[in-house]
C-alpha beads as a LAMMPS data file, in Angstrom:
LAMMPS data file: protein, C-alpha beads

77 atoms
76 bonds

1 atom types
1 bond types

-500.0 500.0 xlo xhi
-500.0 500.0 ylo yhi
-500.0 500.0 zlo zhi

Masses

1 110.0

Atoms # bond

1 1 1 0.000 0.000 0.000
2 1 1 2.737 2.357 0.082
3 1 1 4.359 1.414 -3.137
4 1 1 1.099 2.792 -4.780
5 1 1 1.621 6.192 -3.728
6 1 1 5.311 6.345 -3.864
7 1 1 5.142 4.867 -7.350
8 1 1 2.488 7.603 -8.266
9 1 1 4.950 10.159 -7.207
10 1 1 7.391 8.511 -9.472
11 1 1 5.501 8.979 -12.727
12 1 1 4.625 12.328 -11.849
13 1 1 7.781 13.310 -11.427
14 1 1 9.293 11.538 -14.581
15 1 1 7.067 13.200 -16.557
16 1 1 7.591 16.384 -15.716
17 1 1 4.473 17.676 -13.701
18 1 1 5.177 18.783 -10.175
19 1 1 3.514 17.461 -6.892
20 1 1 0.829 19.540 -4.970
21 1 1 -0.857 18.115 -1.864
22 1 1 -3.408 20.026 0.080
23 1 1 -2.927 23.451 -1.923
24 1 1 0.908 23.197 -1.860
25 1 1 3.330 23.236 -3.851
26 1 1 5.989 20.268 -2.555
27 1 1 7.799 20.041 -5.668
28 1 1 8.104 22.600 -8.574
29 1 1 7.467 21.034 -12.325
30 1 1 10.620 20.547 -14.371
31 1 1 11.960 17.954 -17.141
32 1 1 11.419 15.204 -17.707
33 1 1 13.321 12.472 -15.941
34 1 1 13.642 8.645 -17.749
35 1 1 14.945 6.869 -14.960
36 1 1 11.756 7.961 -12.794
37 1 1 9.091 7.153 -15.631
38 1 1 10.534 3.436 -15.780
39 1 1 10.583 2.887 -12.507
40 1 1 6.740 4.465 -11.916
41 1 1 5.704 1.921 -15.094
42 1 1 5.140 -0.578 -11.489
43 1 1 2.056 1.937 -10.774
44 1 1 -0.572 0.087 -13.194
45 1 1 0.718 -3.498 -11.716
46 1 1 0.786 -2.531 -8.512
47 1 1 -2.744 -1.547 -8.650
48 1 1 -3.931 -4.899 -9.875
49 1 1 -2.334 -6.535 -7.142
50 1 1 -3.843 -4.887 -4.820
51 1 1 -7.117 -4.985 -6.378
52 1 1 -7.145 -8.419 -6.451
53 1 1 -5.785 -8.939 -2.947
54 1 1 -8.190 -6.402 -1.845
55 1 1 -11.245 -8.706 -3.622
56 1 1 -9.533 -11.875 -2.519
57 1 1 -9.264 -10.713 1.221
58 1 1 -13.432 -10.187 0.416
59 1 1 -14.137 -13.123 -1.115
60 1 1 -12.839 -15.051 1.754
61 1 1 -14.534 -13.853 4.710
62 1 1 -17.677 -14.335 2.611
63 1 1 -16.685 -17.866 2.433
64 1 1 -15.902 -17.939 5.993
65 1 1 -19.411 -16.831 7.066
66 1 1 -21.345 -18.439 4.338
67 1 1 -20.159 -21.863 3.295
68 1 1 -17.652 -22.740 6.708
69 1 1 -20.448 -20.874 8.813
70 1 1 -17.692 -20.129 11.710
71 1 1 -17.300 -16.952 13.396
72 1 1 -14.203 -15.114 11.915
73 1 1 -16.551 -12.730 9.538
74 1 1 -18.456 -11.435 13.004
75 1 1 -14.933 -11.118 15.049
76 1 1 -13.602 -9.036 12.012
77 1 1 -16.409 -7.177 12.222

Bonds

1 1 1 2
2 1 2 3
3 1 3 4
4 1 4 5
5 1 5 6
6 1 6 7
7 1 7 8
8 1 8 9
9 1 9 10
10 1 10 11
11 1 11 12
12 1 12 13
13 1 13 14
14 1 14 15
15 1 15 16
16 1 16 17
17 1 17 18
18 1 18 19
19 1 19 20
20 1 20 21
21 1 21 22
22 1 22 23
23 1 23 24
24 1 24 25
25 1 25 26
26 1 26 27
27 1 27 28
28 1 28 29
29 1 29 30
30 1 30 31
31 1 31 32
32 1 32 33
33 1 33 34
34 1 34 35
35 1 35 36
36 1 36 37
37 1 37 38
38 1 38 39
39 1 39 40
40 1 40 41
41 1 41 42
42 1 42 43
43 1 43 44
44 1 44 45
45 1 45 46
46 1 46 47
47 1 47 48
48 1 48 49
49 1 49 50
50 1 50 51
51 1 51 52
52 1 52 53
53 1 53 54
54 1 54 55
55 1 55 56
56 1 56 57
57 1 57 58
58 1 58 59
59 1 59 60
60 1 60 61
61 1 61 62
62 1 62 63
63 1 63 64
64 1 64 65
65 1 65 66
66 1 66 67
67 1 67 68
68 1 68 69
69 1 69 70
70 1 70 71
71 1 71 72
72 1 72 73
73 1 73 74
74 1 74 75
75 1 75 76
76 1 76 77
């Protein structure tokens, strides 16, 4: 989970664009870098494997309280 927004910073920054959080300015926009717009290509990836962990992590406390019927889905809860 923090690759994702490390890697966003990444591709932002290897393409040139600056980074503003909350009405700031943190870093100015410049050239582009190479380097940093291969190594934010992980971004999309990344994503997917979380997404799929995320739905995963889901799909198995569903089976957990529908088909097993034992308590884990009420003591996440």
């Amino acid at each position: 989970m923090l690759l994702m927004p490390l890697s966003g910073m990444t591709v932002m920054l290897g393409g040139g664009h600056g980074i503003n959080a909350f009405g700031l300015q943190l870093v100015p926009e410049g050239e582009e870098i190479a380097w940093a717009s291969a190594l934010g290509s992980v971004h999309s990836p990344l994503a997917w494997v979380l997404t799929v962990l995320i739905i995963g992590h889901i799909g198995m406390a569903l089976i957990h309280h529908f088909i097993k019927r034992d308590d884990t889905l009420n003591r996440m809860l």
